[in-house]
C-alpha positions in Angstrom: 0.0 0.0 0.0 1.2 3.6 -1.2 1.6 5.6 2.1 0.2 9.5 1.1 3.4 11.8 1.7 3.4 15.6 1.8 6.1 18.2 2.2 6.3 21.6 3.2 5.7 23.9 0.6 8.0 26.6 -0.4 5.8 29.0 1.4 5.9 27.3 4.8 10.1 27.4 4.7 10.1 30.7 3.8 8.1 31.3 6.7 10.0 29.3 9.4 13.8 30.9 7.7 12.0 34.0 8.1 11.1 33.7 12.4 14.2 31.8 13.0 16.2 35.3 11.4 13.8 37.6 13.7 14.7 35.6 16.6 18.4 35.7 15.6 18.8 39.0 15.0 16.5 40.1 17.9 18.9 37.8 20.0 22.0 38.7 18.6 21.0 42.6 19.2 20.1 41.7 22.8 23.7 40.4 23.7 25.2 43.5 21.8 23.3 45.8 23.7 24.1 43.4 27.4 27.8 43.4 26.2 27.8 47.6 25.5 26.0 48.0 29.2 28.9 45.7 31.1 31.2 47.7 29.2 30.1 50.9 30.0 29.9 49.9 33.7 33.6 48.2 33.7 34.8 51.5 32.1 32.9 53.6 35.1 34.5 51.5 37.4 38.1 52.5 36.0 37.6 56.1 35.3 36.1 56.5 39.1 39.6 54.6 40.2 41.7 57.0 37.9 39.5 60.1 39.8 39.7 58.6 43.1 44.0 58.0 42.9 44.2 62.1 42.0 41.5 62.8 45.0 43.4 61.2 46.9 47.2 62.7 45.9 45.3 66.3 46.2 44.6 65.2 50.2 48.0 64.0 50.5 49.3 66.9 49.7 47.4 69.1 51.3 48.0 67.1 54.8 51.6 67.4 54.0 51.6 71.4 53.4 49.4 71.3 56.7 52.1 69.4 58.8 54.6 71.9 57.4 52.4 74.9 57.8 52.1 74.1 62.1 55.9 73.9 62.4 55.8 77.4 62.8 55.9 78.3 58.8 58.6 76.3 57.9 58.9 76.7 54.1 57.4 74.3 52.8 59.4 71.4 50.3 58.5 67.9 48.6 55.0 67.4 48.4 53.8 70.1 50.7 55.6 72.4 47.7 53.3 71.4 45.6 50.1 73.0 47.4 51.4 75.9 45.9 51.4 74.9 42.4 47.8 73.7 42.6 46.5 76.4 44.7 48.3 79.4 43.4 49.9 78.5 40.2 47.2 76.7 38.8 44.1 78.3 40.3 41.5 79.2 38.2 38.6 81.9 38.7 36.0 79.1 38.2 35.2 75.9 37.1 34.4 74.5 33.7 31.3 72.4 33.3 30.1 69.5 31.1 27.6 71.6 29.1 30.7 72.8 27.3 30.7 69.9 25.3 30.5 70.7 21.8 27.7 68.8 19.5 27.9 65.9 21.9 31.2 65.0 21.6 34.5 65.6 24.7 36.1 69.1 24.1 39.0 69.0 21.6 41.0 70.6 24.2 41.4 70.8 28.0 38.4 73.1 29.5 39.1 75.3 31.8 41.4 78.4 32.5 44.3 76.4 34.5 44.0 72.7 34.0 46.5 69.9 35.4 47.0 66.2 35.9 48.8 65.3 38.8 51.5 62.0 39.3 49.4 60.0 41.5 52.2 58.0 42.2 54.4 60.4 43.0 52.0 63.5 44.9 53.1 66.0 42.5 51.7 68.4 39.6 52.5 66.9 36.3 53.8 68.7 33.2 52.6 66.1 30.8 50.0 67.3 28.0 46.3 66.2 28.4 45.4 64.7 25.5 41.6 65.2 24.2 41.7 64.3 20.8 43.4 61.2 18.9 46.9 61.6 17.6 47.5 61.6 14.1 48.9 58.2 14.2 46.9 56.9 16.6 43.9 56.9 18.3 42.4 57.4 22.2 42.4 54.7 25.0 38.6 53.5 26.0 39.1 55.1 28.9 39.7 58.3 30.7 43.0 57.6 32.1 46.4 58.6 33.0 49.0 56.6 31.3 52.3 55.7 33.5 55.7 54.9 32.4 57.7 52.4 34.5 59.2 54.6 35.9 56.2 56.0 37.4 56.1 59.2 35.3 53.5 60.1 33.3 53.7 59.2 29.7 50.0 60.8 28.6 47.0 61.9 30.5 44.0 61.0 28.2 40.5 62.9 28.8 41.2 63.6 33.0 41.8 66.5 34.0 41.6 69.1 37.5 40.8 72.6 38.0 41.6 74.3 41.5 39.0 76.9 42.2 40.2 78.8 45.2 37.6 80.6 47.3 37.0 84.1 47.2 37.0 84.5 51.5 34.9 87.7 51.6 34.2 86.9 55.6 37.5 86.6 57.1 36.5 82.7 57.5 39.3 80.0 56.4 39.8 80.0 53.1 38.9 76.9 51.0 40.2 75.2 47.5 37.7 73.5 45.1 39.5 71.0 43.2 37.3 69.8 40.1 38.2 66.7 39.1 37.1 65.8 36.0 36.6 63.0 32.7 35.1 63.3 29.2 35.4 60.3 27.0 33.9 58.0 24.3 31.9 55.0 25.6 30.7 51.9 23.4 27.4 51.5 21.9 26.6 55.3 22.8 26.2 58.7 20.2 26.9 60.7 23.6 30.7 60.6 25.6 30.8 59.4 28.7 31.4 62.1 31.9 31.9 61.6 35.5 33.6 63.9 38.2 34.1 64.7 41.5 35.0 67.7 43.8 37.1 68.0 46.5 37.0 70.7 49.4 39.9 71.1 51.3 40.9 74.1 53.7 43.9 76.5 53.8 45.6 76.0 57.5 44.8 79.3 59.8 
């Protein structure tokens, strides 16, 4: 006896090719977007340890020129020296802010009117350039970050930078530093850069 046998017509597989592609490409876009996210997130993580290393050289410093400052003046030297530089040297009348960046993109160059990277590693104010924008041979790290040599000088600051906003003291009261630490730089999967910052508060000794 003949057995009756039927296939699927051409209609039916174009049909199931055409759900299994939706599924695989709605899939596919799915993990992109999951893979974009942790990204973003790892590189947050990063940046806040590159701010949190120059908040914390800013205190050291400051404790330092404190220590010398309540041994009766002494002048001060080594990293209490370097209060000066960031507080006098480098002070600025006020502080830039993110809305400054042009046509959603990091500024092509450092905002602000005194900006500076400091050697975490070694509690002083850096020379090095800040670099905002890719070299010609080259391009920008993922990340905001500042890049050491081994021996622990700064080879390139990339998108981090401070500004020291010293206070104005109209009452007579302590006067006070602002120190804006700042980052600007391109994350994945996103048409708009990536910002995050801090600021620091710290008090000239009286």
């Amino acid at each position: 006896m003949r057995l009756r046998q039927r296939g699927d017509t051409i209609i039916e597989v174009l049909f199931a090719v055409t759900v299994f592609a939706m599924v695989a490409v709605g899939s596919m876009t799915i993990m992109n977007q999951g893979t974009a996210a942790a990204q973003r997130a790892l590189e947050i993580s990063l940046v806040r340890q590159q701010i949190d290393a120059q908040a914390e050289a800013i205190r050291y410093i400051h404790q330092a020129y404190v220590s010398t400052y309540q041994r009766q003046g002494a002048p001060p030297s080594g990293a209490a020296g370097e209060w000066r530089k960031m507080t006098v040297d480098r002070a600025a009348a006020s502080a830039s802010n993110f809305a400054e960046l042009q046509d959603g993109r990091c500024p092509t160059s450092v905002p602000g009117d005194s900006p500076f990277i400091l050697n975490a590693r070694r509690a002083a104010v850096s020379t090095a350039a800040i670099q905002m924008t890719p070299p010609a041979d080259g391009s920008m790290p993922p990340f905001a970050q500042v890049d050491y040599n081994t021996d622990s000088s700064i080879r390139q600051a990339y998108g981090l930078w401070v500004e020291a906003v010293p206070s104005t003291n109209p009452n007579g009261q302590p006067g006070f530093v602002d120190f804006h630490i700042r980052a600007c730089w391109d994350g994945p999967g996103s048409s708009t850069p990536m910002t995050l910052g801090t600021i620091v508060r710290l008090y000239e000794p009286r």
